[in-house]
C-alpha positions in Angstrom: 0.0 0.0 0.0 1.4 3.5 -1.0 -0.1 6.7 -0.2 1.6 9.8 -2.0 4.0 7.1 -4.1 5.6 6.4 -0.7 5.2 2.9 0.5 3.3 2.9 4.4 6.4 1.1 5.9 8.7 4.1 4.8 6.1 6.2 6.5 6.3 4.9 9.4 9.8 6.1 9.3 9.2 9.3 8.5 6.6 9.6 11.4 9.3 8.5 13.6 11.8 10.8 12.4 9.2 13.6 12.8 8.0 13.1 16.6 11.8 12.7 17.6 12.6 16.2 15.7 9.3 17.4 17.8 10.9 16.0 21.0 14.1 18.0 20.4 11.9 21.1 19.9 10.2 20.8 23.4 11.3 23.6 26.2 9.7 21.3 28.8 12.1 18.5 30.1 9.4 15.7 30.9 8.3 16.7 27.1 11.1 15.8 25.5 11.5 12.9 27.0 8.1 11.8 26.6 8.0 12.7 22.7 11.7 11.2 22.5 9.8 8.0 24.1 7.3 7.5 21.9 9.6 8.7 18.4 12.0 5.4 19.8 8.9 3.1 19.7 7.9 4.0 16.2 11.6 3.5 15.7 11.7 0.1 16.7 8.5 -0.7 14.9 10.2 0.1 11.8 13.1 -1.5 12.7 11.3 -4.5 12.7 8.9 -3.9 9.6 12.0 -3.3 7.5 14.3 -6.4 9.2 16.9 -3.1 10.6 17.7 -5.2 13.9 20.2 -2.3 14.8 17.5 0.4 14.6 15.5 -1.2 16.8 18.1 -2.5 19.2 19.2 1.4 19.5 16.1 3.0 19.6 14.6 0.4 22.2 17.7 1.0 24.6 16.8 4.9 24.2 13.2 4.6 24.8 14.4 2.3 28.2 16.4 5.3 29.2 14.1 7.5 28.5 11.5 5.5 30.7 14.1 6.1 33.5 14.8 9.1 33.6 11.1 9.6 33.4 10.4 7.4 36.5 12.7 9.5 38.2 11.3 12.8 37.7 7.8 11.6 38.4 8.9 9.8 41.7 12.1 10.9 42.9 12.2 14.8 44.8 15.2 16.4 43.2 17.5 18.3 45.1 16.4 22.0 45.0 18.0 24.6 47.5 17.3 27.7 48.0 20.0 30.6 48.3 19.4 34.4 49.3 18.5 36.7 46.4 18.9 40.6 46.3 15.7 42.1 44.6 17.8 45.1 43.5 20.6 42.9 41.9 21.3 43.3 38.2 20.8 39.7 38.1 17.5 39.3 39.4 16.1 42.0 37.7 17.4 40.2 34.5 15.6 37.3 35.6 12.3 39.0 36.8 12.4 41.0 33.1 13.1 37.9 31.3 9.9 35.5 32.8 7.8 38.7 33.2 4.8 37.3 31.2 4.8 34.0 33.4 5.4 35.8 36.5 2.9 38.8 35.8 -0.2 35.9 35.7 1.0 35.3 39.3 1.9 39.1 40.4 2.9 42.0 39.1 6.9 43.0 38.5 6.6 46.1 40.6 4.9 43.9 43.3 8.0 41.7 43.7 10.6 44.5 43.6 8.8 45.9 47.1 9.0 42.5 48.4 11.5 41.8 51.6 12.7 38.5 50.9 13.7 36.9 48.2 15.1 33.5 46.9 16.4 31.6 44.0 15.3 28.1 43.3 18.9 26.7 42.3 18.9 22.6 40.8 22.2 21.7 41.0 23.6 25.1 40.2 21.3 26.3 38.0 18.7 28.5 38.7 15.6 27.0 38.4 12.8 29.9 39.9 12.6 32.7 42.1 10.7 32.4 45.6 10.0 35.8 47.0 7.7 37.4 49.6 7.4 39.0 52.8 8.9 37.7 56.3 8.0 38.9 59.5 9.8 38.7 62.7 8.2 36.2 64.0 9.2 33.6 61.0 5.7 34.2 58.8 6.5 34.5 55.5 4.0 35.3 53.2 4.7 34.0 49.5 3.8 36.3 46.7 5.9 34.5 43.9 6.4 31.1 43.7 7.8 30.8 39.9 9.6 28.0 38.5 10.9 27.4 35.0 9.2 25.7 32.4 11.9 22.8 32.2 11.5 21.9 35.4 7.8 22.2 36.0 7.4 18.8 36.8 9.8 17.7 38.9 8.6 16.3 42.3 10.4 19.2 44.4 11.5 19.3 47.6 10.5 20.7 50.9 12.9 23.7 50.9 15.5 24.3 54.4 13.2 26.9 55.5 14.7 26.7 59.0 18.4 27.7 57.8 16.4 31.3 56.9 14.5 31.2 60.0 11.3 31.1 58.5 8.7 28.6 60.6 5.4 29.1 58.8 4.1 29.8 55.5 1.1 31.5 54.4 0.1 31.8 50.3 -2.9 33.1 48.7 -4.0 30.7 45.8 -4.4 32.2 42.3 -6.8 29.3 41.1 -8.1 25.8 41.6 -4.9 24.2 39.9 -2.7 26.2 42.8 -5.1 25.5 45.4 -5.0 21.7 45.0 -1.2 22.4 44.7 -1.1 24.0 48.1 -3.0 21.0 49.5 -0.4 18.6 47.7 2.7 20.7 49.6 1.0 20.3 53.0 -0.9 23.7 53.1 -4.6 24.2 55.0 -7.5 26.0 54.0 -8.7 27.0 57.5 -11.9 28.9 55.4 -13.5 27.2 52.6 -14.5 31.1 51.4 -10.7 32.0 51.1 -7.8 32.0 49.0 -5.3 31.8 51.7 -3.3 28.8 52.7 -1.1 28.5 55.5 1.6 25.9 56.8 3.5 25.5 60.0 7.1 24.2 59.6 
């Protein structure tokens, strides 16, 4: 069977080809590999239509990797810390003016800047998001920005060393139902089903 004078098993490899230049195209991490996953499988599929036992060897051995490293962002908490950040720094304001559409649905820029604490996300020793709010005295410290990166979106994160900046509670206000039910995920309590705001005890 041909469609366009191309025979359907050479079309299979040209859908292959095409979902693992898709994959390479994704921002998202978990993306990539998920498109990269499913690119191998067609792979191996063609492999074995067209008797390429190398093709498929390979691309099965990739879409195994890709499986792992998939079951490991799903189910493993990566190592996120979080290190002091000056709002006035050339560098964060580089960061803030580079996300600002992302970070605007959450708050506005000028919000942050008059914010009294502030923290980058670092993975490894990247810089993965920005943490920022306002800390009392006492330890409260009220998140206005809670922005992560898309390529790292979906990583299981963490519970940050809150404790080595003296903070002891938390207290959030939720944008929408997706961040509420994410409050409730990180341990956060609606104490009145008519409000936004969350709060956590460390």
């Amino acid at each position: 069977m041909e469609l366009m004078g191309i025979n359907w098993i050479e079309w299979v490899g040209y859908i292959a080809s095409f979902i693992v230049l898709i994959s390479l195209a994704m921002r998202s991490i978990v993306k990539i590999r998920i498109y990269n996953f499913i690119g191998c499988i067609a792979y191996v599929y063609y492999g074995y239509l067209t008797g390429l036992l190398p093709i498929s060897l390979t691309n099965l051995s990739i879409a195994i990797i890709n499986v792992y490293y998939l079951y490991q962002i799903f189910t493993k908490k990566k190592l996120f810390k979080l290190v002091k950040a000056e709002l006035d720094s050339s560098y964060c304001h580089h960061f803030l003016e580079n996300h600002q559409k992302e970070i605007e649905l959450q708050t506005p820029i000028e919000n942050v800047t008059g914010l009294n604490t502030c923290f980058y996300v670092l993975h490894g020793n990247v810089i993965s998001g920005i943490l920022a709010g306002n800390k009392d005295e006492d330890g409260l410290f009220d998140i206005k920005l809670d922005f992560i990166t898309v390529p790292y979106r979906n990583f299981k994160i963490n519970d940050h060393d809150y404790y080595s900046h003296k903070i002891t509670s938390l207290k959030t206000t939720a944008k929408d139902i997706p961040h509420a039910n994410y409050l409730k995920n990180m341990g956060f309590k609606n104490f009145n089903d008519h409000s936004q705001i969350y709060a956590r005890t460390l």
